[in-house]
N, C-alpha and C positions, 0 to 999 in steps of 0.2 A: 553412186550405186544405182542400179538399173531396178526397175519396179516391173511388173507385170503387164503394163498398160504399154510398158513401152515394148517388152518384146509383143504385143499384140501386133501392136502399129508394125513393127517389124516385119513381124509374118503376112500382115496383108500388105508393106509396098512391096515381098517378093511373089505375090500372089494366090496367096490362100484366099480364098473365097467361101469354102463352107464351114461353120462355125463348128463342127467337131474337129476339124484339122488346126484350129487356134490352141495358143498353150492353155493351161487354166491354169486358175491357184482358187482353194476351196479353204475357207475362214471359219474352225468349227465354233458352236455355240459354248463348250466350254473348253477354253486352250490349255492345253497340259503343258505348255511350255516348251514343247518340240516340234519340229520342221520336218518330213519327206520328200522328198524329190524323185519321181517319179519317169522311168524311162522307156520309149516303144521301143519295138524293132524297127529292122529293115522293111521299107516300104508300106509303113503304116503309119499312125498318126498320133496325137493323143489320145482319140479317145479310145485307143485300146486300153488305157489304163484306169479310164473313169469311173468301172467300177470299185477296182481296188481303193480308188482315191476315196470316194465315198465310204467305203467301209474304215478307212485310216481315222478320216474325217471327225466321224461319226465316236471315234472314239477319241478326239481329242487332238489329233492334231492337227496342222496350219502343212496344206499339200500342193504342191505345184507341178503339174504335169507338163512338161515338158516338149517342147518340138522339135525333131530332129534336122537342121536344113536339107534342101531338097525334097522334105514332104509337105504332103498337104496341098502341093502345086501341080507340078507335071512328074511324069517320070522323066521325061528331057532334062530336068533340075537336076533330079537324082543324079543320073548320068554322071554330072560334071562334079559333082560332088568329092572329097576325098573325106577321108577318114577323122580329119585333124578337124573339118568342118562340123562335123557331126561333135567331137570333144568339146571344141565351143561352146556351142549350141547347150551342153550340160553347165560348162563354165558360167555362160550366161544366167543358169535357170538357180544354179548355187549362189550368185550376186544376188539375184532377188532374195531369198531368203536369210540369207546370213547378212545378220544383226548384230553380231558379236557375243550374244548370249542365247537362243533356241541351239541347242545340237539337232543336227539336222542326220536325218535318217536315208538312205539309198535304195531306192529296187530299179531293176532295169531288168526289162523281159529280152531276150534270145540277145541279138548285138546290141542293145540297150545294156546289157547285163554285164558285155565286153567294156562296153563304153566306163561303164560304172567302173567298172577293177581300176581302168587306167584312171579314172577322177580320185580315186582312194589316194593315188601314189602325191596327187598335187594339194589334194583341198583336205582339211579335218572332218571327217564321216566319221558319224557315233555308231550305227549299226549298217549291214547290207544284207540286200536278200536279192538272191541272181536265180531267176526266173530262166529255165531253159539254156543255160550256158551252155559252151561248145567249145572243143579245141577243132573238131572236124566238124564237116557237114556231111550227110549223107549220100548227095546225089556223086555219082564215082569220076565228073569231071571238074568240079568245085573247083579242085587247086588246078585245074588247068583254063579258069577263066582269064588271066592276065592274056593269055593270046588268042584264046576264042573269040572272046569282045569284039576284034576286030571281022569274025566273021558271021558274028551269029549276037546282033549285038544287043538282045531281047531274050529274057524268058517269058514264055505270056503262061496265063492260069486263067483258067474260071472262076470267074467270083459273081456270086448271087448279086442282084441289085443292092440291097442293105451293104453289103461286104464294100462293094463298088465305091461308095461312100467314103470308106475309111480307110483300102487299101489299093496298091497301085496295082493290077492286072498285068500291065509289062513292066517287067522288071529288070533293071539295066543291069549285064554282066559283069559294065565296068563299074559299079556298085557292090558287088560280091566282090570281085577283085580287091575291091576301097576295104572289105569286110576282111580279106586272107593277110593286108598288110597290118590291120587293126590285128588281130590276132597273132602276127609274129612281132608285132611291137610290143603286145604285152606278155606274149610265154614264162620270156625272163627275168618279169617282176613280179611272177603268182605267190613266187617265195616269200616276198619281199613284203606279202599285204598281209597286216595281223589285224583287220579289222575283225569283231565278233561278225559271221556271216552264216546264215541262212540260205543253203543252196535247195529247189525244189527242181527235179526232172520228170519225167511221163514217159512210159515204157510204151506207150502208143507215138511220139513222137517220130516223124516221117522226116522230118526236116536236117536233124542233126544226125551223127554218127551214133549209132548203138555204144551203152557206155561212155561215151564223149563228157558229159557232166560230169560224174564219177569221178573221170581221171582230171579234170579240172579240178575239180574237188580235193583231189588225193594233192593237188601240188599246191595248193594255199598256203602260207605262212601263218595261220591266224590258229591262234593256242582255243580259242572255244566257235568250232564250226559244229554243222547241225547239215545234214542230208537226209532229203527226202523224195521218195518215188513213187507217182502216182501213177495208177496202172494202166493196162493198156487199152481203154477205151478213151482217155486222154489226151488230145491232139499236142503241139509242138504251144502253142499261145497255151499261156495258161491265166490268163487275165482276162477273158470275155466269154459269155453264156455259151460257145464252143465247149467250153470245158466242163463238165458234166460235175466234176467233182469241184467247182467255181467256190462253193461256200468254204467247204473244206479249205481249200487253197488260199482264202481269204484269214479265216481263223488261223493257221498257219502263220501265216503273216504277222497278225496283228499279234497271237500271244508272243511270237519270237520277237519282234520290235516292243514288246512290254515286258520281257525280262521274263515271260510265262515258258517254261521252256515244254513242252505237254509232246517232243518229237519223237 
């Protein structure tokens, strides 16, 4: 069984260097006897999730955030990445925690969230909450990065210094790509997942397709799901002080993973 120490080691012989790009696992002071696992998006790290995790924490459960391969390093990592590397990467963070007795609980923000549906179909998840989910993406060339890659093989952004930190600025096409096959792999088992699920979207989101969460939402298999939409001063992340409506989004969370259901 794989412990935390070891995916640590992990991440830095592939080259992580700054200690928010490390996985974490947060040990609360009184344990409720359940597990979360914890997942970023595309081209970020963990500690996009670190406040979430503290807020989980804090009420009691034992949380591990998670590293996706190819972050935290280079975007060149990314790059060569596929989709099934990144599945791993969750598989590994589900060994640490599963003891054979904590039910372990799921969030994955935007393809963190994609990732997550596909770990449903393989590992036992007691609840799931999918942050920014997507069957599309917004920008109107998305589905046609499988062969732009070869000529445009970079999206770059502005990212503030802080941002810099924790997300990649060039972002590999062939990486979206790795993101359009993850997404037609799992279309035709949304049916198929009846975990209880919590889905959260933002009507301010630039990143995914208008409605895109919704109609994910609408093809779930799962007899007690719960949608919610926060408005549109809400970026695409909804796990970092980006998000305006942050607390909210957190109580969200945490009543829906306590059986609170307040949606």
């Amino acid at each position: 069984m794989l412990n935390i120490n070891q995916l640590i080691s992990q991440a830095k012989s592939e080259g992580v260097h700054h200690q928010s790009a490390l996985p974490f696992l947060l040990e609360p002071a009184q344990f409720n006897g359940r597990s979360a696992l914890l997942v970023h998006g595309f081209s970020a790290s963990p500690e996009e999730m670190r406040i979430l995790a503290g807020h989980l924490c804090s009420l009691g459960w034992r949380v591990l955030g998670v590293r996706l391969k190819g972050h935290g390093t280079s975007p060149q990592d990314l790059r060569h990445c596929r989709w099934q590397d990144w599945l791993q990467s969750l598989e590994d963070g589900y060994e640490v925690l599963a003891d054979g007795s904590a039910p372990i609980d799921l969030v994955g923000q935007s393809t963190g969230a994609l990732l997550s549906l596909l770990l449903c179909r393989k590992r036992n998840i007691h609840r799931l909450v999918l942050l920014s989910p997507f069957i599309k993406l917004a920008h109107r060339l998305a589905e046609h990065t499988g062969w732009l890659k070869y000529f445009q093989p970079w999206q770059r952004r502005q990212l503030t210094p802080e941002q810099a930190q924790h997300y990649y600025a060039d972002r590999p096409l062939a990486g979206i790509a790795q993101i359009l096959r993850l997404r037609d792999q799992l279309l035709p088992q949304l049916a198929l997942i009846e975990n209880s699920t919590l889905v959260i979207a933002a009507e301010g989101d630039q990143t995914t397709a208008r409605g895109s969460a919704a109609q994910l939402f609408s093809r779930l298999g799962s007899r007690e799901k719960y949608f919610h939409l926060l408005g549109p001063e809400v970026p695409h992340v909804l796990t970092t002080d980006e998000n305006p409506q942050l607390e909210t989004t957190c109580q969200l969370i945490g009543d829906f993973l306590q059986g609170l259901h307040k949606l």
